[in-house]
C-alpha positions as CSV (number, residue, x, y, z in Angstrom):
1,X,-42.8,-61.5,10.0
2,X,-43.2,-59.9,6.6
3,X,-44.6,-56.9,7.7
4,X,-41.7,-56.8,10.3
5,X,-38.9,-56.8,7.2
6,X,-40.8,-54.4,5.0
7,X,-40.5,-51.9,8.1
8,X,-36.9,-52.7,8.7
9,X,-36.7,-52.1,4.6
10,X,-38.4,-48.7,4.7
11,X,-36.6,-47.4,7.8
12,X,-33.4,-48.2,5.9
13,X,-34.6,-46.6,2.3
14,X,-35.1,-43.4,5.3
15,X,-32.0,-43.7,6.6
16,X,-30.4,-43.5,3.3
17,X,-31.9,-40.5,2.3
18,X,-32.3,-38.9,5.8
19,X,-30.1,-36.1,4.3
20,X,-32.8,-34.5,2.3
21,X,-35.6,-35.1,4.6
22,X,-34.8,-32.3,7.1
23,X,-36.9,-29.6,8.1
24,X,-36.9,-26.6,7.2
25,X,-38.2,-23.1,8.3
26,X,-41.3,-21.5,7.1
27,X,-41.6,-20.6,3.3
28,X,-38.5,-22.7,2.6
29,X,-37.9,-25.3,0.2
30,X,-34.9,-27.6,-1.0
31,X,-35.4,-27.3,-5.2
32,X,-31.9,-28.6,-6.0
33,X,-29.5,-31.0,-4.9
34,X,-26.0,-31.7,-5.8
35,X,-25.5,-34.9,-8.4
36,X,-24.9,-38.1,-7.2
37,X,-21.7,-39.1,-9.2
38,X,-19.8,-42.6,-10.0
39,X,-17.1,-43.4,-7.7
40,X,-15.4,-42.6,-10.4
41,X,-15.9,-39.3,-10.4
42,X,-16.4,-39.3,-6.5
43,X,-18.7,-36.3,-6.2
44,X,-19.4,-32.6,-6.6
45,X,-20.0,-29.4,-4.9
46,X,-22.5,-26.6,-5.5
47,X,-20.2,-23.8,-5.7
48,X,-22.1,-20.2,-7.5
49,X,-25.5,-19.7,-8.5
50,X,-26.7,-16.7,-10.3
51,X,-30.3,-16.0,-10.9
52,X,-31.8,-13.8,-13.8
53,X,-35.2,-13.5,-12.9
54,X,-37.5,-15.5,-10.4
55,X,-37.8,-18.4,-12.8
56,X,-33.9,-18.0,-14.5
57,X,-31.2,-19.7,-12.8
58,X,-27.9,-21.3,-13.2
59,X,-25.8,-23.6,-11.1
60,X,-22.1,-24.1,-11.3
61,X,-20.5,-27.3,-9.4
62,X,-17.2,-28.0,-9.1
63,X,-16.3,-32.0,-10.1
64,X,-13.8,-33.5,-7.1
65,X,-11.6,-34.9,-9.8
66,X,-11.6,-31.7,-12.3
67,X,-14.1,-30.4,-14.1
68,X,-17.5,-28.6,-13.5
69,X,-21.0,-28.7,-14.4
70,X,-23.4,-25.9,-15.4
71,X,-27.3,-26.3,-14.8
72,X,-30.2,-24.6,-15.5
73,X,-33.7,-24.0,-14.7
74,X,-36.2,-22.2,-16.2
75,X,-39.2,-23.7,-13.4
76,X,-38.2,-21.4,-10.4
77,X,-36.6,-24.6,-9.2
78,X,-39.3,-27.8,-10.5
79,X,-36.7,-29.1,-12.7
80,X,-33.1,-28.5,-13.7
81,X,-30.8,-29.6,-17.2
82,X,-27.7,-29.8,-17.7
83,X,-26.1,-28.0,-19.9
84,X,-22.6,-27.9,-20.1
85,X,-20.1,-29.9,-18.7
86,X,-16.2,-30.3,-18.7
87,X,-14.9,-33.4,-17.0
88,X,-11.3,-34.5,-16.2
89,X,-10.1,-37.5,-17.1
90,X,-6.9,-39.9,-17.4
91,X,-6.1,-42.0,-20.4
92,X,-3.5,-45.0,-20.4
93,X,-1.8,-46.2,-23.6
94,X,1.4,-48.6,-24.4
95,X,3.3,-45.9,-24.8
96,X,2.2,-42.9,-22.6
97,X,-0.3,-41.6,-19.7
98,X,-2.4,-38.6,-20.0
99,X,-4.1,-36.6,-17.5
100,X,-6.9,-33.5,-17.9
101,X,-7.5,-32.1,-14.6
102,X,-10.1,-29.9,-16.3
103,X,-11.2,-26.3,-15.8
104,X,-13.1,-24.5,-13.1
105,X,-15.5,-21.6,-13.4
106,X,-14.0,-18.3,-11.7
107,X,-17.0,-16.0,-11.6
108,X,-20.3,-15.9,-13.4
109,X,-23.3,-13.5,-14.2
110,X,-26.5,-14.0,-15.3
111,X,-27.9,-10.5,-16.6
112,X,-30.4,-11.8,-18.8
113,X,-32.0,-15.0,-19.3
114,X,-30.6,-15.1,-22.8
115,X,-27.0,-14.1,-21.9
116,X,-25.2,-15.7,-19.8
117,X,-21.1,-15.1,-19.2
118,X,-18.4,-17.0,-17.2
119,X,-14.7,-17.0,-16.6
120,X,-13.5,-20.3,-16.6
121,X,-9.4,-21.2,-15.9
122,X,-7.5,-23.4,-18.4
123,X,-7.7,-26.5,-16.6
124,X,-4.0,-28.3,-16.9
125,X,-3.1,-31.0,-19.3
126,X,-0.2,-33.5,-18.2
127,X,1.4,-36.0,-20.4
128,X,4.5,-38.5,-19.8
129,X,6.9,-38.6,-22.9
130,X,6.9,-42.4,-24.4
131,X,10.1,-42.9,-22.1
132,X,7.7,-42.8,-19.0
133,X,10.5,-40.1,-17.3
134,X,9.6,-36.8,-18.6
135,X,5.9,-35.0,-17.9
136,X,5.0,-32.4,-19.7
137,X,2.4,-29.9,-18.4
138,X,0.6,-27.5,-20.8
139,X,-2.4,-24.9,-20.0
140,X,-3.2,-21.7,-21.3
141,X,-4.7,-18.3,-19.8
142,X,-9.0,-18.3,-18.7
143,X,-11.0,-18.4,-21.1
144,X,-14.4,-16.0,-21.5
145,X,-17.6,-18.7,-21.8
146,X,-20.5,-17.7,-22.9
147,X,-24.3,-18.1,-24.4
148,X,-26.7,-16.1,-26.2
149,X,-29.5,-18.7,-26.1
150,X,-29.9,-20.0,-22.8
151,X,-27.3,-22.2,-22.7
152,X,-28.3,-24.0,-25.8
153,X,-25.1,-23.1,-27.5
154,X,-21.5,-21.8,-26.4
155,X,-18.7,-19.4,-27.7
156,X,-15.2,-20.1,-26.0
157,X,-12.5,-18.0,-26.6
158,X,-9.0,-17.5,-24.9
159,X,-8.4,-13.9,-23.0
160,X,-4.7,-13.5,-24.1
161,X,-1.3,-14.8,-22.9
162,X,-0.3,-13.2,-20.4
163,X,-3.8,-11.9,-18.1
164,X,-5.5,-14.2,-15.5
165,X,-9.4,-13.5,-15.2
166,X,-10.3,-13.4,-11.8
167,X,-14.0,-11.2,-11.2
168,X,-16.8,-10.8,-13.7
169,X,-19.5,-8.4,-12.8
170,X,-22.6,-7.6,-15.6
171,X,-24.8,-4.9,-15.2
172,X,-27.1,-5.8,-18.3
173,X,-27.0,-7.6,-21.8
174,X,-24.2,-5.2,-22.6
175,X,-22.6,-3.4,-20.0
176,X,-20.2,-5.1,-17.7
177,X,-16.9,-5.5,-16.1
178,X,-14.0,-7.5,-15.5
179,X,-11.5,-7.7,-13.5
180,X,-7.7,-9.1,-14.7
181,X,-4.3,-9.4,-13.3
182,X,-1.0,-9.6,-15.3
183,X,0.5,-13.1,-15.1
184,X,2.7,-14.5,-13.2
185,X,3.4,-12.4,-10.7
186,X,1.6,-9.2,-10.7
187,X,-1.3,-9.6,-8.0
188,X,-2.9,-6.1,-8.7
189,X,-6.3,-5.7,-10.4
190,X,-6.9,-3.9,-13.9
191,X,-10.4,-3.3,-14.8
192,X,-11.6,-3.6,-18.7
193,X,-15.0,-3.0,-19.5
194,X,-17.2,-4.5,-22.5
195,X,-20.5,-2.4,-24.2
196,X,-21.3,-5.4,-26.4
197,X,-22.5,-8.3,-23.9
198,X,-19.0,-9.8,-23.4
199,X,-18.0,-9.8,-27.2
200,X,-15.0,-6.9,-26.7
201,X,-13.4,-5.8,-23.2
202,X,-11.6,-2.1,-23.3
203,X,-9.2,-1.4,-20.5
204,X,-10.3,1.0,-17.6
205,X,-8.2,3.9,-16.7
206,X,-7.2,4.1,-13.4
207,X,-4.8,6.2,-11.4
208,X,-2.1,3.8,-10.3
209,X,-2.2,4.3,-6.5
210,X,-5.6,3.0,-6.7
211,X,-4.8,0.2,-8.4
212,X,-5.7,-2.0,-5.6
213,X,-6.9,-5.7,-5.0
214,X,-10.0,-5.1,-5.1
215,X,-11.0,-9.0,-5.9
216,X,-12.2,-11.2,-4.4
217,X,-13.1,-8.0,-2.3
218,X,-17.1,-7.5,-3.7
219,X,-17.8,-4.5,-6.2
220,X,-21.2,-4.0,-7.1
221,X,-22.0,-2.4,-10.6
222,X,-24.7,0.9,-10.1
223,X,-24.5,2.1,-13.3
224,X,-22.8,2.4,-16.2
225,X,-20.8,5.1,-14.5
226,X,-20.6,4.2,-11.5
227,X,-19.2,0.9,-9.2
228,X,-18.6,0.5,-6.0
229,X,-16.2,-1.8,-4.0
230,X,-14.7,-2.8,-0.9
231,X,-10.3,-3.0,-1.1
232,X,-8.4,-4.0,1.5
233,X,-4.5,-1.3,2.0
234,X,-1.4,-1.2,3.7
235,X,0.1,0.5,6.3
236,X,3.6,-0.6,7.2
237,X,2.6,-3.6,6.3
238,X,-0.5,-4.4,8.0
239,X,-3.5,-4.4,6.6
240,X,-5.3,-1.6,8.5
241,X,-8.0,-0.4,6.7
242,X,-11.1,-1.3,3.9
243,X,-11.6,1.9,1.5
244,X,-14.8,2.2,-0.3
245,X,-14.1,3.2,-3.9
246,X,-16.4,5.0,-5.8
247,X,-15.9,5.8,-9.3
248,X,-17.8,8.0,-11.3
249,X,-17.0,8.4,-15.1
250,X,-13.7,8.7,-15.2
251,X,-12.9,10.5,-11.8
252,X,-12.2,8.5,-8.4
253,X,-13.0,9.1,-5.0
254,X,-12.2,7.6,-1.8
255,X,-14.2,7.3,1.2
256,X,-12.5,6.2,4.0
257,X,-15.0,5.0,6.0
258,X,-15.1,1.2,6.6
259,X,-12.3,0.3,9.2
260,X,-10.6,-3.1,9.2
261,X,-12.4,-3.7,13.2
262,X,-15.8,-3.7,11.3
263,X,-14.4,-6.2,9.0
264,X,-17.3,-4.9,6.7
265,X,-16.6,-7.4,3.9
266,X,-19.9,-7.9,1.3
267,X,-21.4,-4.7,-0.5
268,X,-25.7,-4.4,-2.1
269,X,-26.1,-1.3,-3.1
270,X,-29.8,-1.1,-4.8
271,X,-29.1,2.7,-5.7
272,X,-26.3,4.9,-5.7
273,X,-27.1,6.0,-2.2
274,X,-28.6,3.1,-0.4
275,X,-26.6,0.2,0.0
276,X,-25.6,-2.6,3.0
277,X,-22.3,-3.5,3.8
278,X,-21.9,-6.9,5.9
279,X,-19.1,-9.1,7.7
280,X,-18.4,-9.6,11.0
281,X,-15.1,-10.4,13.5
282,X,-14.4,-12.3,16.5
283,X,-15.2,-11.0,19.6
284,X,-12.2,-9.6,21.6
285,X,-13.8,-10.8,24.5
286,X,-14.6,-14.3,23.3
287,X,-12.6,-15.5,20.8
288,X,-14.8,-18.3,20.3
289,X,-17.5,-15.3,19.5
290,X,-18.1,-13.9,16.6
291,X,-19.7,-10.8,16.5
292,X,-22.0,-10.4,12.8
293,X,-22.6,-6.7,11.3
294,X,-25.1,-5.4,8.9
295,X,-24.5,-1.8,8.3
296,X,-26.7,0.7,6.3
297,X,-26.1,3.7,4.0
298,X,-28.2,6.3,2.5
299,X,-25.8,8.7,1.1
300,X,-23.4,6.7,-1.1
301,X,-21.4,5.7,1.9
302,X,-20.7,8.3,3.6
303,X,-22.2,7.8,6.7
304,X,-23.4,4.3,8.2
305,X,-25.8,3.1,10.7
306,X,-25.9,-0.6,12.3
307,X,-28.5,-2.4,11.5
308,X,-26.9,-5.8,13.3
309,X,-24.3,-6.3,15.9
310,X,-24.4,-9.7,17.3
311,X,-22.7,-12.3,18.7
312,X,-23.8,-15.3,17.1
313,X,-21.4,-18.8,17.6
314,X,-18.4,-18.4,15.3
315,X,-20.0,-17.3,12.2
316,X,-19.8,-14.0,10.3
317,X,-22.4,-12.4,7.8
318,X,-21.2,-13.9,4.7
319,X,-23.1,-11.8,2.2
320,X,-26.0,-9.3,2.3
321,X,-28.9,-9.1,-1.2
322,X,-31.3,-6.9,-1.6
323,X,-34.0,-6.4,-3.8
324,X,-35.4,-3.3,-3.6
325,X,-35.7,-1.0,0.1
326,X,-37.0,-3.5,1.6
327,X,-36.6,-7.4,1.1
328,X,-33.1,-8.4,1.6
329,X,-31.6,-11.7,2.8
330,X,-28.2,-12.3,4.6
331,X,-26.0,-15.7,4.4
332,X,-23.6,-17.2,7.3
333,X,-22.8,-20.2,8.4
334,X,-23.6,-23.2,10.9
335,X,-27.2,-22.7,8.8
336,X,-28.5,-19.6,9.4
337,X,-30.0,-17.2,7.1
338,X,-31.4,-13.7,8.2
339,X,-34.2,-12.2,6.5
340,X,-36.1,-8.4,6.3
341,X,-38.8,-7.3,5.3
342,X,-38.3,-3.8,6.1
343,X,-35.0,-2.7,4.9
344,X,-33.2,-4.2,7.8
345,X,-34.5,-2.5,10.6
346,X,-35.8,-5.9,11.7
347,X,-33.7,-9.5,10.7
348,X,-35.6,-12.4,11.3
349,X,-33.1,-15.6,12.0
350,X,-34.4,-18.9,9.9
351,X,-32.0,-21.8,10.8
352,X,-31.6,-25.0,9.0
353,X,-30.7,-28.4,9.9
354,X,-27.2,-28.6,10.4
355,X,-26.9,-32.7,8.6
356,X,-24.9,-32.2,5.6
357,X,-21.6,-31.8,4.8
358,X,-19.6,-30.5,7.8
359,X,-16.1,-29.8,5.7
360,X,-18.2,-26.7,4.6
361,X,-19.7,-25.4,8.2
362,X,-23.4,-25.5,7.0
363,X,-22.5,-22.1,5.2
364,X,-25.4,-20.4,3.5
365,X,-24.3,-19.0,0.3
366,X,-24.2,-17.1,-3.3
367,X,-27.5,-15.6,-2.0
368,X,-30.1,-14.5,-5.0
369,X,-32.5,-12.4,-4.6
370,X,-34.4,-11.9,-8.1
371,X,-37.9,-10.8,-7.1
372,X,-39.7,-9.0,-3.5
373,X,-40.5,-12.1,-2.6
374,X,-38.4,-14.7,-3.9
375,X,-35.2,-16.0,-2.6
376,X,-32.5,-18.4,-3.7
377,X,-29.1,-20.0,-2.1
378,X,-26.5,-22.9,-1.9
379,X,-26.8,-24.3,1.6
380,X,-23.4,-26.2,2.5
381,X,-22.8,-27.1,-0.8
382,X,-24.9,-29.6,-0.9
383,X,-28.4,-27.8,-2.1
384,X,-30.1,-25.0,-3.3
385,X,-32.6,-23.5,-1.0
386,X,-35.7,-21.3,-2.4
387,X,-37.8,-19.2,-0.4
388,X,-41.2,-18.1,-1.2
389,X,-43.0,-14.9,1.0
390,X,-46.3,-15.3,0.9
391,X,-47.7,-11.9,2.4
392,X,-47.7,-8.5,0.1
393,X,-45.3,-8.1,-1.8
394,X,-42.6,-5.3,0.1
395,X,-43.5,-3.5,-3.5
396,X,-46.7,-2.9,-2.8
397,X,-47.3,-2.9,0.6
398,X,-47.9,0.4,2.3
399,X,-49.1,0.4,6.2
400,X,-51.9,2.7,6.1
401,X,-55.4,1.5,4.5
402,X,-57.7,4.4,3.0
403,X,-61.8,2.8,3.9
404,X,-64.3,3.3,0.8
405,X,-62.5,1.5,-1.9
406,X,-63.4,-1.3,-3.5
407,X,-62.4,-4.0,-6.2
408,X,-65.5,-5.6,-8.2
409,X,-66.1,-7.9,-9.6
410,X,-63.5,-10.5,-7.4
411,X,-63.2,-12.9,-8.9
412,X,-62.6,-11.1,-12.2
413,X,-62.6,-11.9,-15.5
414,X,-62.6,-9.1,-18.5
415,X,-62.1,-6.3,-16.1
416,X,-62.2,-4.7,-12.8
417,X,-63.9,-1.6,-11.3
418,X,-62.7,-0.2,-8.3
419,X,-65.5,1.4,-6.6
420,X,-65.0,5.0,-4.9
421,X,-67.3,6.1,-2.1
422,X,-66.3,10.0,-1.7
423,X,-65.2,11.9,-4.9
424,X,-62.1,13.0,-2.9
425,X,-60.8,9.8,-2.5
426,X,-60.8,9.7,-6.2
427,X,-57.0,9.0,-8.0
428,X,-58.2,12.2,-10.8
429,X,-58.9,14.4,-8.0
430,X,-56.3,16.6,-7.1
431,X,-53.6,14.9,-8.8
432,X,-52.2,13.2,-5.4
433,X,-51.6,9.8,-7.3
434,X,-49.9,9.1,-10.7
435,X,-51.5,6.0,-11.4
436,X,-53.3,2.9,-9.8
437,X,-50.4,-0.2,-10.2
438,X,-51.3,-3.8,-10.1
439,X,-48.4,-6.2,-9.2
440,X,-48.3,-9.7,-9.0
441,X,-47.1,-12.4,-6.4
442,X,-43.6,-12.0,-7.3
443,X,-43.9,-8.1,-6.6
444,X,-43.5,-7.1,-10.1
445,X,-45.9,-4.2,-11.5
446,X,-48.0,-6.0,-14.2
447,X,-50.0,-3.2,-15.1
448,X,-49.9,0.8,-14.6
449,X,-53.2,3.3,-15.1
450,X,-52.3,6.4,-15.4
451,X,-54.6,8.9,-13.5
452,X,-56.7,10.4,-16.6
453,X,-60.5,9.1,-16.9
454,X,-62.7,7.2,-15.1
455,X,-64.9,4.3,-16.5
456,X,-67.5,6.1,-18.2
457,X,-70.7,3.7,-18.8
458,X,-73.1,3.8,-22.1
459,X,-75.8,6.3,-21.3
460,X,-73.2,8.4,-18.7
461,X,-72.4,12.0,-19.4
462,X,-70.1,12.8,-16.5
463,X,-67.7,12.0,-14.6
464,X,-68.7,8.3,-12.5
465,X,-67.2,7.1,-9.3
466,X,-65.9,3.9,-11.1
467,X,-62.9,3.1,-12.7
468,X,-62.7,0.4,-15.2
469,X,-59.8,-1.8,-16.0
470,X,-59.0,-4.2,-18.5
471,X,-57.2,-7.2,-17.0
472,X,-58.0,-9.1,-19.9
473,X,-54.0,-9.6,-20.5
474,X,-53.3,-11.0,-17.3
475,X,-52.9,-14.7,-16.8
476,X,-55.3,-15.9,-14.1
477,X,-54.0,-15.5,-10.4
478,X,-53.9,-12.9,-7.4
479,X,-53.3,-9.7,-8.0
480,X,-52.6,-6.0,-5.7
481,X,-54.0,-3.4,-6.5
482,X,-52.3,0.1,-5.4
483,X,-54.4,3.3,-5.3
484,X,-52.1,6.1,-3.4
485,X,-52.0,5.0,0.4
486,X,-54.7,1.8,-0.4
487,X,-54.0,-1.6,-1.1
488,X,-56.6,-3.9,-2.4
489,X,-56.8,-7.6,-4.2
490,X,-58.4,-9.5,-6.5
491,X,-58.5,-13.0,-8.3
492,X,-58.0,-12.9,-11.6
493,X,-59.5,-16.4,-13.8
């Protein structure tokens, strides 16, 4: 009979936390959940995450009753602080009531793992005059929030009285852009840029028939001269059309080339040539179809190509990251996430469990994708999804393999030698590589030799057909090595 009740006990503790015990798809992993809050505070939602790095991220939930949370990790997902919160509240007294709905983040970025910026509203503040008949509500303009030390410590400061913040996008530690609208009643979008992380914004000029919505339409930030976005126009009232806006210094141009029946919503450009534009509409046959498009450019936007057309249940493509040519990932709804390896030509479809929160369709979210072969999202607002590729990094990987090279010793420890059967093969001879690169799992190049001199032993007078490298630096793990068309690896300990 005991044993009976502890098995009734632990199917129960199961059932209780059946939520996180889903499966997942290969190379997946939940690393986050939302906070379990008081009834008090009801509970939260995941809304944005931004990533800095593979390691860097930050979270942003949104409290039911006000407020918002910002965590951190610094792990790649093992373990998360908090490290600022606002929280609403309401206070009774004898002689009056007080409510703080509190504020809620706007936009984000994460450019650097030291700097971090946010746009955050002014919350509202409501308070009944002693006489119990009057309220009075007071709130100011957003507010810029920001810190210089990974969270650590934060500057707050008011924007002005009469601007609403509504898009923040950061192309490094200094160079960014924001996006404002003239409060109350003017909905268009005036750009103001900053050159000092965030610390001064200078306004943008723009012609004024181009002074378009262009938020919560995507931009994404090339360069410091350059930005592209996606802005929805009128034609006798209708929105007919999405323009692609390019701006270079202090010219514009307009590519009309994305048509409202693509419904090409989300923008990645890795370059100012290459970039994916993604969204999707329902199906004119099938209303209860949606059909989901990836499109690809490699000349600014000029031309496209489809990459995706597919009906796929009722959901669109959310939003489309890459990291470089080749890894990208793709959010959508009813838990599906589309992944390539190779630049899109290929989208592999990884579906998760649909058991959380219906209210938000099992969306998969505020995609990151910091490394060529790491991944982050929100998945329904519930949890924060990482994915790890464990094959060659899409950096390093080239398809065909050159026979007579080889890595010694493997394991390593001081140094390697890569070994060279035929002195044509050599990286010195001919000058058909600039330099053997060694990357690590994340597909980041750890180390670069440039093409000058082999390893030349004690006793040697010529040239040898080993080269010598010091991987003394390196912290132990695996290792690619690239040599021109060749891919080798090693263990470093």
């Amino acid at each position: 009979m005991k044993n009976k009740y502890k098995i009734l006990i632990l199917i129960t503790i199961l059932c209780i936390n059946c939520n996180t015990l889903f499966s997942l798809p290969p190379g997946w992993e939940v690393v986050y959940r939302r906070p379990d809050y008081s009834t008090e505070e009801i509970f939260s939602i995941i809304m944005k995450l931004v990533c800095a790095d593979s390691n860097n991220c930050m979270v942003y939930g949104s409290l039911f009753r006000g407020g918002y949370y910002i965590d951190r990790t610094t792990d790649g997902g093992k373990s998360w602080s908090r490290i600022h919160q606002d929280t609403g509240y309401s206070k009774k007294t004898d002689k009056n009531f007080e409510v703080y709905y509190g504020r809620s983040v706007l936009d984000m970025s994460y450019p650097d793992t030291n700097l971090f910026i946010a746009i955050v509203d002014s919350g509202l503040y409501s308070k009944f005059s002693d006489d119990g008949k009057t309220r009075i509500d007071s709130s100011s303009p957003g507010y810029i929030l920001m810190s210089k030390d990974k969270g650590e410590t934060w500057q707050d400061s008011s924007y002005g009285t009469n601007k609403h913040l509504a898009g923040l996008k950061m192309l490094n530690k200094s160079y960014g852009i924001l996006s404002i609208s003239k409060i109350p009643w003017d909905t268009t979008r005036y750009w103001y840029y900053t050159n000092d992380g965030g610390l001064s914004w200078f306004e943008q000029n723009m012609p004024k028939d181009l002074l378009l919505r262009l938020w919560p339409y995507p931009i994404d930030l090339i360069n410091r001269n350059l930005f592209i976005g996606i802005a929805s126009y009128r034609d006798n009232l209708i929105s007919k059309y999405r323009k692609l806006l390019i701006h270079v210094h202090n010219d514009w141009e307009t590519i009309d080339t994305l048509s409202c029946n693509d419904s090409l919503w989300f923008i990645d450009f890795i370059d100012e040539n290459r970039g994916w534009a993604s969204g999707g509409y329902f199906d004119p046959n099938d209303y209860f179809k949606t059909k989901q498009l990836i499109k690809y450019t490699s000349n600014g936007g000029k031309t496209w190509t489809t990459q995706r057309d597919t009906n796929w249940r009722n959901c669109v493509i959310r939003e489309v990251v890459f990291f470089d040519e080749n890894f990208g990932m793709a959010g959508s709804a009813e838990g599906l996430v589309l992944r390539t390896t190779n630049g899109g030509r290929t989208w592999n479809e990884d579906i998760f469990e649909q058991d959380t929160n219906w209210a938000f369709f099992w969306r998969t979210e505020s995609v990151q994708v910091p490394s060529a072969t790491t991944a982050y999202l929100i998945y329904d607002g519930t949890y924060i999804m990482k994915y790890t590729w464990t094959g060659i990094p899409a950096a390093v990987e080239e398809p065909p393999k050159v026979s007579g090279i080889r890595i010694s010793p493997n394991p390593a420890g001081e140094y390697i030698e890569i070994a060279f059967s035929s002195p044509r093969l050599k990286p010195w001879v001919g000058g058909s590589v600039d330099a053997i690169k060694i990357f690590n799992l994340l597909g980041e190049c750890v180390l670069s030799v440039a093409q000058t001199f082999p390893s030349v032993d004690s006793g040697q007078t010529g040239m040898s057909d080993l080269l010598r490298i010091d991987v003394s630096c390196l912290p132990a793990g695996v290792y690619f090595v690239r040599v021109g068309d060749w891919v080798g690896r090693f263990v470093k300990i």
